[in-house]
VEXTORFI-38059 format. One record per residue (C-alpha): x, y, z; residue in three letters. Coordinates in steps of 0.02 Angstrom, whole numbers, plus 50000, padded with zeros to 5 digits. Each point is the difference from the previous one (the first is absolute). Layout:
<sites>
XYZALA
...
</sites>
This chain:
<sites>
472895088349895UNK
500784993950164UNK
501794995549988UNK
500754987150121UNK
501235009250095UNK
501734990950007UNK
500664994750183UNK
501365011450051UNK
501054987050105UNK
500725004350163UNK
502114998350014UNK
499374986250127UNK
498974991349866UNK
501525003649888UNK
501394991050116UNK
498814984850057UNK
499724995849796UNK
501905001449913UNK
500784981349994UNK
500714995549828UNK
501275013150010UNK
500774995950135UNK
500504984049934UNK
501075008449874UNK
500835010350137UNK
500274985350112UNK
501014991049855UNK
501065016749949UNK
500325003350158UNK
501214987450026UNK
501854996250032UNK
500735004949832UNK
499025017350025UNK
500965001050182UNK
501644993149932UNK
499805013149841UNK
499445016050084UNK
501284996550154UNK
501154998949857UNK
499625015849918UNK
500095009350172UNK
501694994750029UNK
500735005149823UNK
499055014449961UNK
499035005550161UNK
498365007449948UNK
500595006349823UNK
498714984849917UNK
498595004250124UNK
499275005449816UNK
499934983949920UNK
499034990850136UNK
498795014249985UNK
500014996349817UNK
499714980650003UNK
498575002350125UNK
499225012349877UNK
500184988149844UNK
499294985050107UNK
498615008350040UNK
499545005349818UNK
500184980649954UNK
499004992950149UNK
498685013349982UNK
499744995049805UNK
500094981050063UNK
498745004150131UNK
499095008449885UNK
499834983549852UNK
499674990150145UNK
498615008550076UNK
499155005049830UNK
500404984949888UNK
500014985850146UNK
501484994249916UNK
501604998050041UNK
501525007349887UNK
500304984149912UNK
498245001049948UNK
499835017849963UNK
501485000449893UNK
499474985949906UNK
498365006649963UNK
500925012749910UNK
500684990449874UNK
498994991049839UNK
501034984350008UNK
499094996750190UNK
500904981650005UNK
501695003449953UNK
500135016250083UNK
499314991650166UNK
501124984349989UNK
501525013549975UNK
499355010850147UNK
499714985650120UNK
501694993749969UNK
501025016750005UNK
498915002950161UNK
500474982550074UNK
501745000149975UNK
500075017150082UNK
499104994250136UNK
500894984750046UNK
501815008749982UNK
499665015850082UNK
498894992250154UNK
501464985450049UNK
501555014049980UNK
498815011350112UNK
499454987450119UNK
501994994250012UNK
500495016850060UNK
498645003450103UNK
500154984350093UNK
501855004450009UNK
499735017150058UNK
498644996250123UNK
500944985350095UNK
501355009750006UNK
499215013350116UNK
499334986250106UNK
501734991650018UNK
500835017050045UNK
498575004450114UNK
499664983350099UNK
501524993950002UNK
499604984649885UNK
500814991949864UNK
499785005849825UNK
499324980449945UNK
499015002150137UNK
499015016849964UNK
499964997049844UNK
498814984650042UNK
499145009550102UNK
499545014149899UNK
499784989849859UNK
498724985950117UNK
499035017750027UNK
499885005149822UNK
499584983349927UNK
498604999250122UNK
499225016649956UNK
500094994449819UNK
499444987250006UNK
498475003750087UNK
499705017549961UNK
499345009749844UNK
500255016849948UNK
498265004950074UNK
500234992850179UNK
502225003850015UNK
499425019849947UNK
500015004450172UNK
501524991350069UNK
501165010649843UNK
498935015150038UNK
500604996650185UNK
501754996449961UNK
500265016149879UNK
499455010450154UNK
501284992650112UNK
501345002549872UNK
499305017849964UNK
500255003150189UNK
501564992050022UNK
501115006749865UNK
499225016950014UNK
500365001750202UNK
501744996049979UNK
499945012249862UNK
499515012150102UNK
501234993350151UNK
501565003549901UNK
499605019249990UNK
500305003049812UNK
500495015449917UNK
498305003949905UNK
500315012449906UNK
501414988149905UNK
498604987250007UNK
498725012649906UNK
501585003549868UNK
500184983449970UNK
498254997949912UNK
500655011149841UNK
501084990349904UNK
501045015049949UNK
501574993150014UNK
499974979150008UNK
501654995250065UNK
501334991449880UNK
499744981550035UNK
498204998150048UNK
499394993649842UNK
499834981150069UNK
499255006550159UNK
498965010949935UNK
499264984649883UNK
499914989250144UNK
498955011050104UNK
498995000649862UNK
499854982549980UNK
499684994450172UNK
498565009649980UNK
499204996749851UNK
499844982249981UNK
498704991049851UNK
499274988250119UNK
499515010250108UNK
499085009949892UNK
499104983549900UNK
499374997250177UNK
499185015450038UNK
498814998049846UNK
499604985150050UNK
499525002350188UNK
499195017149959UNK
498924989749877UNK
499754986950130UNK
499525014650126UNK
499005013149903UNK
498935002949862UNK
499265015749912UNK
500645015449990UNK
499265005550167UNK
501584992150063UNK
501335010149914UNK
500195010650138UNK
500224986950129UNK
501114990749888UNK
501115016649959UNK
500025004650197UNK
500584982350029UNK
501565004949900UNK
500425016850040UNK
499994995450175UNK
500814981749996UNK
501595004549866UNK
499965018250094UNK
500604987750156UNK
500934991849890UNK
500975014049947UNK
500465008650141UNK
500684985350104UNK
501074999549847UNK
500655018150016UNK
500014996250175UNK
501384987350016UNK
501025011149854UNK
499745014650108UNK
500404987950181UNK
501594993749911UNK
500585015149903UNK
500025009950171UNK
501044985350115UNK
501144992849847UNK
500165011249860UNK
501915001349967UNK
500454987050109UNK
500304986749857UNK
499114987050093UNK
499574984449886UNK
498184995949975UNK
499954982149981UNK
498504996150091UNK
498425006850073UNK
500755000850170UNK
501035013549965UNK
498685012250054UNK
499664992050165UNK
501594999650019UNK
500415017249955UNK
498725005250146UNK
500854994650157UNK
501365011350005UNK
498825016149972UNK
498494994950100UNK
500394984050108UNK
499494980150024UNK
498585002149997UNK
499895009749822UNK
500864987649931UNK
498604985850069UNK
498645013449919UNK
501154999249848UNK
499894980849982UNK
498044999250022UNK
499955012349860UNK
501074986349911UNK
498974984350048UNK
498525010949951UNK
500545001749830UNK
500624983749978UNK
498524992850037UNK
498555009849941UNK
500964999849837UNK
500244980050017UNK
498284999950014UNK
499415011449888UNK
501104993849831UNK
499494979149996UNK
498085008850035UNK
500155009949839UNK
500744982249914UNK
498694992050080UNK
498545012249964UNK
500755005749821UNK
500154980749925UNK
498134996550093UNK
499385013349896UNK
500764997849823UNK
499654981850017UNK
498344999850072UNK
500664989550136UNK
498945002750176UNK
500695013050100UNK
500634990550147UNK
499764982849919UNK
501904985550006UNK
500525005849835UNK
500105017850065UNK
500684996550159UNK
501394987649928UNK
500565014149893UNK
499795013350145UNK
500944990250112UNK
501304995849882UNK
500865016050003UNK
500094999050190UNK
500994982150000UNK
501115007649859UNK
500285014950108UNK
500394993150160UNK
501144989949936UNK
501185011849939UNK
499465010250167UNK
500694982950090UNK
501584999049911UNK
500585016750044UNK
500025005449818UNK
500605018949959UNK
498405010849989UNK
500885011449900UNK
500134990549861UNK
498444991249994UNK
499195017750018UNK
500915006149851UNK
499464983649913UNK
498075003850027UNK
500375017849951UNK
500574995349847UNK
498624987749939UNK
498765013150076UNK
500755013449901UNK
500054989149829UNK
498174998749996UNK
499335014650079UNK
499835010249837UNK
499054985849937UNK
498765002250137UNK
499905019249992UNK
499714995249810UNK
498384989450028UNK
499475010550124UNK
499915015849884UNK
499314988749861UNK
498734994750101UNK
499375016350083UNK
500085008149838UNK
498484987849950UNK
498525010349958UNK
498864985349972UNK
500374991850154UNK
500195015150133UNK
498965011849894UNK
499845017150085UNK
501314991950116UNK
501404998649885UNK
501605010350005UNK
499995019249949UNK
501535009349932UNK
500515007150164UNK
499914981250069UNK
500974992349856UNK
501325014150015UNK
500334991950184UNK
499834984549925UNK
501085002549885UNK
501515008650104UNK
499854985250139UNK
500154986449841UNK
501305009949928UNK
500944999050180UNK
499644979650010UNK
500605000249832UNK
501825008350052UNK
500014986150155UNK
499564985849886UNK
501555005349880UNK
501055002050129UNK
499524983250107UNK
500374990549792UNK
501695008249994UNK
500474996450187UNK
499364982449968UNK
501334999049844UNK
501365007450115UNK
499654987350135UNK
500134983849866UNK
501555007249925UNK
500794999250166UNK
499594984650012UNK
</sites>
């Protein structure tokens, strides 16, 4: 009996087919993950190297299960998850509005502080004012939303993560760290007194529910069988892998120049900032592109996954007015707070918090979902998958509490 032999792709073949990952890269990979890894260099040098390493791990365990019900099911999570349950309608109307609300809250407190972030590396690097970069950057990003999808903007985020991947690791590499501290600092053996907040905000810059409700939908949109497992799973490895270590980059960048020097990390610029000193003008030009780049691939990236997201749970067309209203939405929101000069900081911590509050919720449906036997089949989770599964929910579960009581401490104070 002859057996069609499968198609061994090529790295080549590999590289020129990823996309819907690095969407979910481009959005991470933003200010708040500058502002919070900066942060953690300065306190704690590279002593929390271990929890970035951590949060990339659990996010790709989630995407690769979202991936996964996308690819097999064609659904999305909403729809997976509510194919698990008997009650279809009410579980779907509860779904779609747990899923909306999340949506809506996390993308505008994103988009705020990217905005915010982004025009702010413009304004320091061209000289401009802040109202004015902030139009700028935001004139760019509502453009690209409104005009793009997730299929044709895959290139422009896979371009952008490479430029911050080459950025933040040259001037990593510029500031001559002390590696074998760096290596030490991926054993959490002793986690300094203090860290607990930073150590749950590096976390939860990095895993983030929308982005992850995205990826099953524009792996759905992009593949389908189980032939493309592979190309789906390479997608993530290599994208978040990218991810990841521009994130231990700038703790590692910042840890080296600042640690102990009780600098205060109030915005982004800080590690632009911190470069001149070390390595020149010019590093600290290099340092702002890195900024702009993350600014804006991320104020792209979050009203696209609105945009795409809200399309697909509401059968809307993809690039249709009601999805570019909503897409564009978040930009306007964002640049005007980017206009006004508002403190990233605490519009950062803002999205944080809503992110963190429903995360668990979306690790939830997700493990409901791939744990489906009549709707993924052969596909569905086994133990050693649910055991991931389980620890990265259980960790989204820990943010989620923690984002509920911060919440309560913030309205007391008020």
């Amino acid at each position: 009996m002859n057996k069609k032999k499968k198609h061994k792709k090529s790295l080549a073949e590999k590289l020129k087919n990823m996309g819907p990952a690095a969407i979910v890269t481009s959005a991470f990979v933003g200010p708040g993950t500058i502002t919070t890894t900066t942060l953690a260099g300065v306190n704690f040098k590279y002593s929390l190297l271990w929890a970035i390493l951590f949060s990339g791990l659990s996010l790709v365990v989630l995407m690769e299960m979202a991936g996964r019900i996308g690819i097999i099911s064609n659904h999305d999570i909403a729809e997976a998850a509510t194919a698990s349950f008997s009650n279809k309608k009410v579980a779907g109307i509860i779904i779609k509005s747990i899923i909306v609300v999340t949506l809506f809250a996390t993308a505008f407190g994103l988009e705020a502080g990217n905005l915010i972030g982004g025009s702010l590396g413009v304004a320091d690097g061209a000289n401009l004012p802040q109202w004015l970069s902030a139009l700028i950057l935001g004139g760019v990003a509502f453009y690209a939303v409104a005009v793009g999808t997730a299929k044709t903007l895959e290139k422009l985020m896979t371009f952008f993560v490479s430029l911050m991947g080459f950025i933040f690791i040259l001037t990593m590499i510029l500031v001559l760290p002390n590696y074998g501290e760096v290596l030490s600092g991926f054993i959490p053996t002793n986690i300094p007194e203090g860290s607990g907040v930073n150590i749950i905000a590096l976390i939860g810059t990095t895993l983030i529910g929308i982005n992850i409700l995205m990826h099953a939908t524009t792996t759905a949109e992009k593949w389908q069988g189980s032939e493309h497992l592979e190309d789906a799973n390479f997608d993530i490895y290599f994208n978040v892998g990218k991810g990841t270590i521009i994130s231990l980059a700038i703790i590692i960048t910042s840890g080296t120049v600042l640690y102990g020097s009780g600098t205060d990390v109030d915005t982004p610029l800080v590690f632009s900032q911190m470069l001149e000193p070390t390595l020149g003008s010019y590093a600290r030009i290099i340092g702002n592109i890195g900024i702009v780049a993350a600014g804006l691939s991320s104020a792209i990236a979050t009203p696209l996954i609105l945009k795409t997201v809200l399309a697909r749970l509401f059968r809307w067309e993809a690039n249709g007015m009601k999805a570019r209203i909503t897409g564009g939405s978040a930009v306007i929101f964002g640049s005007i707070f980017a206009a006004i000069g508002t403190n990233p900081t605490q519009i950062i911590v803002f999205a944080s918090a809503i992110s963190g509050l429903f995360l668990p919720i979306v690790a939830i449906l997700i493990m409901i979902a791939a744990n489906n036997k009549k709707l993924l089949q052969e596909y569905r989770n086994n133990l050693f998958q649910n055991i991931l599964g389980g620890i990265a929910t259980l960790v989204t579960l820990g943010l989620g509490i923690n984002s509920l009581l911060n919440f309560f401490e913030n309205l007391s104070q008020l």
